[in-house]
N, C-alpha and C positions, 0 to 999 in steps of 0.2 A: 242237415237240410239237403244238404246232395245226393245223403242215399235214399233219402225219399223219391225227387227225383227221378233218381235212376232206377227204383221200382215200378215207380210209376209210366215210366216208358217201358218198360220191359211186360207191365201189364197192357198196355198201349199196343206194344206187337205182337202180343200173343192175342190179343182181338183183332186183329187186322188180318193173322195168317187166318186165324178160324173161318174168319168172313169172306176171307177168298180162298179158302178151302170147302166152304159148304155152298156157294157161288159156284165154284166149277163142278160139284154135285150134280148143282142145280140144272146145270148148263149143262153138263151128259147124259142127267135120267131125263131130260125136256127135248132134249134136240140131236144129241150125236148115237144115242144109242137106238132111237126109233130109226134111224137111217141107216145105221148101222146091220139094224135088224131086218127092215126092209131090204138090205141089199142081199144077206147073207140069204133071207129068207127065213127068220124065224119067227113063229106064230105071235099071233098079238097078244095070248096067256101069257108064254114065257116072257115076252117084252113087259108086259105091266108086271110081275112079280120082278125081272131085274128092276125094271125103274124103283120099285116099292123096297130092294134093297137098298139101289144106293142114298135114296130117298134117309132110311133108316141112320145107313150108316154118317151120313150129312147134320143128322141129329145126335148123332154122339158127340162130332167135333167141338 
């Protein structure tokens, strides 16, 4: 019974990193990278193809 359990948390935290790891995704291709890019000065093609990476890679996690 216990090591069910203790699977079951272990399943519990491995959804929890996911989700605030596709969250802070979320949160860099929406907000810190368009500013980021507006400061440096890079075009808003290559900004939408990064976002549309990290976007990507947000969906593998």
């Amino acid at each position: 019974m216990q090591e069910n359990d203790h699977q079951h948390g272990d399943e519990s935290e491995g959804e929890l990193a996911s989700l605030l790891l596709g969250a802070g995704f979320a949160l860099a291709s929406l907000i810190i990278l368009p500013a980021i890019a507006q400061r440096v000065g890079i075009g808003s093609s290559l900004t939408i193809a990064l976002r549309g990476a990290l976007m990507r890679a947000a969906n593998r996690v």
